[in-house]
C-alpha positions in Angstrom: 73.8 80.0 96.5 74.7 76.7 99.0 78.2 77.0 100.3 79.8 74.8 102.6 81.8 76.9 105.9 84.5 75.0 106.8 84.5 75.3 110.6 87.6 72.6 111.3 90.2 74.7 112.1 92.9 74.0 114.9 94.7 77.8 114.1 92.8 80.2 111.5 94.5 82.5 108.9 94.4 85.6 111.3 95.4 83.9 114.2 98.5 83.1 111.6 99.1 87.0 110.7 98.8 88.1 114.1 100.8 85.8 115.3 103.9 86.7 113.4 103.6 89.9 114.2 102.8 90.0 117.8 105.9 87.5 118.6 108.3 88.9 115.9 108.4 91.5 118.7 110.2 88.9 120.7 112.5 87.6 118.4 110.6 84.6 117.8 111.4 83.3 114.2 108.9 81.0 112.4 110.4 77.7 111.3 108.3 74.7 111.6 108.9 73.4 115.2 108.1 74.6 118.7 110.3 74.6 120.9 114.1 73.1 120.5 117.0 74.4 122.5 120.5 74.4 120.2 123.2 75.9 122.6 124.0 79.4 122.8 124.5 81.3 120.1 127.7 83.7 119.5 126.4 86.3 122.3 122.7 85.8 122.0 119.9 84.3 124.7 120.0 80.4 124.9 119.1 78.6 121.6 119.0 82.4 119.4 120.9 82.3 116.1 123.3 85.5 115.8 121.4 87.6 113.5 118.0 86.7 115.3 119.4 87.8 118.6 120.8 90.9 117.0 117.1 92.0 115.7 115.2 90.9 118.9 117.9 93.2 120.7 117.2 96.0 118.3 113.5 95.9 118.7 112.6 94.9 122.1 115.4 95.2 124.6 112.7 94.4 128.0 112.0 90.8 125.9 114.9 89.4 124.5 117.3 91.3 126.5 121.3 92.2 125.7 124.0 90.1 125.8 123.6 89.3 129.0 120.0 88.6 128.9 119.0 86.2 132.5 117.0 83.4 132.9 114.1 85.4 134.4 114.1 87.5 131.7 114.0 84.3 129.5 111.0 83.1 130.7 109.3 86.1 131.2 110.0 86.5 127.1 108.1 83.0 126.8 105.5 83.7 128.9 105.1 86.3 126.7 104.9 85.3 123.5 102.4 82.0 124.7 100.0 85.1 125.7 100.4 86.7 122.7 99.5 83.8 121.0 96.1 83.3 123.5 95.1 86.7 122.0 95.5 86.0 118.3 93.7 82.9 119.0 90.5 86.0 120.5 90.8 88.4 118.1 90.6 85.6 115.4 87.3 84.5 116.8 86.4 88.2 117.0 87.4 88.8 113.4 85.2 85.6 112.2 82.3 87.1 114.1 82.5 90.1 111.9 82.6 88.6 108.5 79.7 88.7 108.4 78.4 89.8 104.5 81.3 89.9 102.7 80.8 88.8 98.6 82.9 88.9 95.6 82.8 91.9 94.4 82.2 91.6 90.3 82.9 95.4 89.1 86.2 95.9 86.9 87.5 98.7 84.7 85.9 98.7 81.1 86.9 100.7 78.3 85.3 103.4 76.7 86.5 105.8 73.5 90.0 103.9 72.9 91.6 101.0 73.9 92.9 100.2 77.3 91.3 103.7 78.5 89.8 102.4 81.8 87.3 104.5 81.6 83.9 102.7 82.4 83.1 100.7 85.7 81.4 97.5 84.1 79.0 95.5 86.8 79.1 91.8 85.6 76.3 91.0 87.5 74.1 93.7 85.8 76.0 94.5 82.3 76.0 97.3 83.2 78.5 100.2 82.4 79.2 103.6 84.5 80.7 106.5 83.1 83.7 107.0 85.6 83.9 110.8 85.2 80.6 111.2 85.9 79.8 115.2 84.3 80.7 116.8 86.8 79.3 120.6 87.8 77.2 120.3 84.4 73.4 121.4 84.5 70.8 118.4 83.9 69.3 119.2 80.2 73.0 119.9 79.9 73.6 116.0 80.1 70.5 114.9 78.5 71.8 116.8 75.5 74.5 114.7 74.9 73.2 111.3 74.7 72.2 111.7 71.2 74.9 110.4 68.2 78.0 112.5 68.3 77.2 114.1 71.9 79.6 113.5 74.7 78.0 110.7 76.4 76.5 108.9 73.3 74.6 105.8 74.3 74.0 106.6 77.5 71.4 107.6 80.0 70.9 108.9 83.8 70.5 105.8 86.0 67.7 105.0 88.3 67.9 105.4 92.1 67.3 102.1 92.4 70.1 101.3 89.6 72.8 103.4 91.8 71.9 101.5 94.5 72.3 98.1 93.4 76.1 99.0 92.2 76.5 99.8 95.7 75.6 96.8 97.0 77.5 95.0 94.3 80.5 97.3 95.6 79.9 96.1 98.8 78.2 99.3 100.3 76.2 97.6 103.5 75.2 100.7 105.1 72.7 103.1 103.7 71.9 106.3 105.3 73.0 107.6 108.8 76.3 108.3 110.2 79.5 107.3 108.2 80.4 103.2 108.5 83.8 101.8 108.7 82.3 99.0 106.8 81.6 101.1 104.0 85.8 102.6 104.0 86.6 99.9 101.7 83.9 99.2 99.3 84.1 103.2 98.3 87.6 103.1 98.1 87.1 100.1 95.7 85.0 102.3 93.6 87.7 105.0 93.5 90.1 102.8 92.5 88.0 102.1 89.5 88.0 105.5 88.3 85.0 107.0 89.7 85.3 110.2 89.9 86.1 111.7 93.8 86.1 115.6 94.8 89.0 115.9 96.9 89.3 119.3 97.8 88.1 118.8 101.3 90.5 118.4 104.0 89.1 115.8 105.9 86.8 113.9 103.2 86.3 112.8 99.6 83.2 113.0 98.0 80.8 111.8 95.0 77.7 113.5 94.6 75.2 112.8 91.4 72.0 113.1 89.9 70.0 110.0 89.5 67.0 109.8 86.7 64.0 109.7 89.4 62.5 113.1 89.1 61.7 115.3 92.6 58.8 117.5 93.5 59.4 121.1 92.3 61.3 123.6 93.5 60.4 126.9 93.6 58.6 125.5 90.0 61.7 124.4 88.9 61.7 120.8 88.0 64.2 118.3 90.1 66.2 115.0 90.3 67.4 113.0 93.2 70.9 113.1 94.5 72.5 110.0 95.5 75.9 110.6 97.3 79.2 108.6 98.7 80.9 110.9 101.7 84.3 108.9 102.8 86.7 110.4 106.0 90.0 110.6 105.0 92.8 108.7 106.9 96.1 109.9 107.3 97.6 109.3 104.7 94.6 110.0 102.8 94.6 106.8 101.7 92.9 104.2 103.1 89.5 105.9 103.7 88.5 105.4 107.4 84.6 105.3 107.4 82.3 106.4 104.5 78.6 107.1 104.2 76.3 106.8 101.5 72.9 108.5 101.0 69.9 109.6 99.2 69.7 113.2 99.6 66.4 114.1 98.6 66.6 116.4 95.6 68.4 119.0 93.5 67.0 121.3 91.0 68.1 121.0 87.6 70.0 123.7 87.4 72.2 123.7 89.9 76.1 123.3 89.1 77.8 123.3 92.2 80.2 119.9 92.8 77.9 118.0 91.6 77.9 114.5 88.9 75.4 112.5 87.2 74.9 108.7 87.8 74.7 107.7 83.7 74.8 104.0 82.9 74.3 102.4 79.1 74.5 98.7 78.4 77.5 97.1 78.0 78.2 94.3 74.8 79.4 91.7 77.7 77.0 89.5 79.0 76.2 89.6 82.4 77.9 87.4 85.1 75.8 83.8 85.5 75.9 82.5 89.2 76.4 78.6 89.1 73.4 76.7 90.0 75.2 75.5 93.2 79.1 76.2 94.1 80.3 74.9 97.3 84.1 74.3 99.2 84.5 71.3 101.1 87.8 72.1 101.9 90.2 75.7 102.0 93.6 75.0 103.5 96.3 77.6 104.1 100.2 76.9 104.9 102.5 79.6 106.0 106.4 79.5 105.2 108.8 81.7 107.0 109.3 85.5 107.5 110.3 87.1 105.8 110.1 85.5 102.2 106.5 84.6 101.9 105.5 81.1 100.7 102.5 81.1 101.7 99.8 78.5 100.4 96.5 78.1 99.8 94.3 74.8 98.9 90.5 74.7 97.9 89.0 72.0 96.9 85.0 72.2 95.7 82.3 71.5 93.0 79.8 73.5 91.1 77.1 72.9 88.7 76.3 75.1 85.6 73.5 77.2 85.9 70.4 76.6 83.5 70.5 80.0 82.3 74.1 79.6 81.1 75.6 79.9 78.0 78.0 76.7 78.8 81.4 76.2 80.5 84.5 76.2 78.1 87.7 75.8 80.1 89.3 75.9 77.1 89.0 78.9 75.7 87.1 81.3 78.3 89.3 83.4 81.1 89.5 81.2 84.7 89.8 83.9 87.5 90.6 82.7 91.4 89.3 85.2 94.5 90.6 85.0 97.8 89.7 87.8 99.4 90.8 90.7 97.9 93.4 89.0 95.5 91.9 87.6 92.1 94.6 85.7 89.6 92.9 85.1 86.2 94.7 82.5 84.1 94.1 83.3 79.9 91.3 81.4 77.7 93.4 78.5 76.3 95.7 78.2 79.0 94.1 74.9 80.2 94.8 71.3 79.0 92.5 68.5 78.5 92.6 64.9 79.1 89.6 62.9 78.8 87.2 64.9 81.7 90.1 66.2 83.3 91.3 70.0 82.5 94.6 71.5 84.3 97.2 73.9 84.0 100.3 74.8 86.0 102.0 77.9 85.5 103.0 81.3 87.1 100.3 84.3 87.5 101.2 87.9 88.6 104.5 85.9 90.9 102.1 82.9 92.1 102.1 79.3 90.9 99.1 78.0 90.1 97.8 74.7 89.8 94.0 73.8 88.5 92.2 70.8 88.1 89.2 70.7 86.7 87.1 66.6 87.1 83.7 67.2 84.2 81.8 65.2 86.4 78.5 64.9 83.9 76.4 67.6 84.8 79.0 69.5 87.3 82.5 70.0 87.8 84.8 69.2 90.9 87.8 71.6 91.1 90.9 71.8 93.0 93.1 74.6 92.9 96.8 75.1 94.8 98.2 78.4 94.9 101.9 78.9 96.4 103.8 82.1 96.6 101.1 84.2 97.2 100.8 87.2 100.3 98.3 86.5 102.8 98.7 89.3 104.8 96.2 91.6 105.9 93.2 88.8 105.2 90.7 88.6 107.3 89.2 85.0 108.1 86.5 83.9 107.2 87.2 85.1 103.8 85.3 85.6 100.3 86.2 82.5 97.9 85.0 82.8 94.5 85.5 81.3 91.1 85.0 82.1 87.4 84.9 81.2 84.4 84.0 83.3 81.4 80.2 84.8 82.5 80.0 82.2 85.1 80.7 82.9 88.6 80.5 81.3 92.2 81.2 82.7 95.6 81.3 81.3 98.9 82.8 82.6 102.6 84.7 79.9 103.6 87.2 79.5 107.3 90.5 78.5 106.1 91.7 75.5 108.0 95.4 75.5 108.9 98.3 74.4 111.4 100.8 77.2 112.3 104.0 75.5 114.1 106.5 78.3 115.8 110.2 77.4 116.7 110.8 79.0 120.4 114.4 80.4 119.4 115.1 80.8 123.4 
């Protein structure tokens, strides 16, 4: 996979975030200009509209003052809020440092006996389907019993070691074996928000545990399986997990019951995902509106080229699906338009306006895609990018360019 990094960035997404809320403690208000002095304001420090100077009051007296807020104290206030800028601008550079492997992750819910049930994890990139519930507490021949026609996991087998391990990595899992990883936290709690099943009866951790397929030395001549397990620490709330660790943990003999699942897998009637031959973004722009409606934008603009092993690209009637970091909009098969080589659509999706345009290049595609409305909080930068279209998929970790412009309301 080629991907162009943006590096041409005079203030990045996080520096953005932070930003807002490192000054907001200081009353400043995010408007477009930096700075412009207006007068005093009905009771408030010089330049501070009424309801502005009433917050900035409320929630940090030692900045923005009272009432009768001095010039000393002004100042001081701006000095402040230029360093708190100077850090976002560090811990933005820190935060690109540690984006280090982050991928789109391709797992969704899949059903199984009915319907809308949710209750298979389907790996695109494998076609591969996991039984959410996972058997739990049930003996091994107890499980291998019911693969058969009418049995309660019909069609399906105990997965490999290696199997398990690849959905991690799909999940996102980075750290196998040792001490728990905060880098792990998220990619389990992905997993759990796909239905796999958790035992949550500890106090301080959740836990999967299951048998794999790979068969152990014996034990005490009892024949054995390996165990693979997820371990996450709790936060409080539980929710989100703090640091999680995932393991093989030797083996387990077939017998044994206690908390303890099965990895089973069976293949799934959708294709696998197809990774484009080459998908790249020449340009990912973001635009921030003021607190505290957000209008945020985003702009990428990129190319790709079918891979030879797929099936063809039909933005016509296959599913388009946009990732930014953790926030994928999928616009409906048919939803597009066509006009000569150009395909686009405009519309609404899950509260953000979308625009796509799709240029058939002959033999690749260039894309642009504008997205307005949409929360950019909490997203880390660089970021994951990715596009699909039916099976086909690219992915790329891109640095959003950007320009944020603060209005000093002092």
């Amino acid at each position: 996979m080629k991907s162009n990094l943006v590096v041409r960035t005079s203030l990045t997404l996080s520096v953005a975030l932070l930003a807002r809320l490192a000054i907001s403690e200081c009353g400043l208000v995010v408007r477009g200009r930096w700075p412009r002095r207006r007068g005093r304001a009905a009771g408030g420090p010089l330049g501070t509209p009424p309801e502005a100077a009433r917050i900035s009051c409320q929630r940090r007296s030692n900045c923005a003052g009272s009432h009768g807020t001095t010039v000393l104290r002004r100042w001081s206030c701006r000095f402040t809020r230029v360093m708190a800028i100077a850090c976002t601008l560090a811990l933005a550079t820190l935060v690109g440092a540690l984006e280090a492997k982050a991928q789109l992750i391709p797992l969704e819910r899949a059903d199984w006996k009915a319907p809308g049930d949710g209750r298979l994890i389907l790996d695109r990139k494998t076609g591969l389907e996991w039984s959410a519930i996972a058997a739990p507490n049930a003996p091994y021949n107890d499980v291998v019993t019911q693969f058969g026609p009418g049995g309660a996991f019909e069609g399906f087998r105990y997965a490999s070691t290696n199997e398990v391990l690849e959905l991690w990595s799909h999940a996102g899992i980075t750290v196998i074996g040792g001490a728990s990883a905060a880098a792990n936290a998220g990619p389990v709690g992905a997993l759990r928000s796909l239905g796999m099943g958790i035992n949550d009866d500890n106090a301080s951790s959740d836990s999967y545990c299951g048998r794999t397929g790979d068969a152990g030395p014996e034990i005490s001549g009892e024949s054995t399986h390996q165990l693979l397990c997820l371990v996450a620490l709790v936060g409080f709330p539980r929710l989100p997990y703090r640091a999680a660790a995932a393991s093989v943990r030797g083996s387990v003999k077939d017998s044994t019951r206690a908390s303890l699942g099965s990895w089973l897998v069976r293949r799934s009637a959708s294709p696998p995902l197809v990774h484009f031959g080459d998908f790249s973004i020449s340009r990912a722009v973001a635009q921030f509106g003021d607190l505290p409606v957000s209008s945020d934008r985003a702009k990428l603009v990129g190319t790709f080229i079918p891979s030879p092993n797929s099936n063809g690209i039909d933005l016509l009637h296959e599913n388009v699906a946009v990732t930014m970091g953790s926030s994928t909009l999928t616009i409906p098969g048919g939803s597009l338009v066509a006009s000569d080589s150009k395909f686009t659509f405009s519309g609404n999706i899950q509260g953000t306006d979308v625009s796509l345009l799709f240029q058939d290049t002959g033999g690749g595609f260039e894309f642009r895609v504008m997205l307005t409305g949409l929360t950019l909080a909490n997203t880390s930068n660089p970021l994951v990018v990715g596009l699909r279209i039916g099976d086909d998929f690219g992915e790329a970790l891109v640095r959003l360019q950007g320009t944020l412009k603060l209005t000093a309301d002092d």
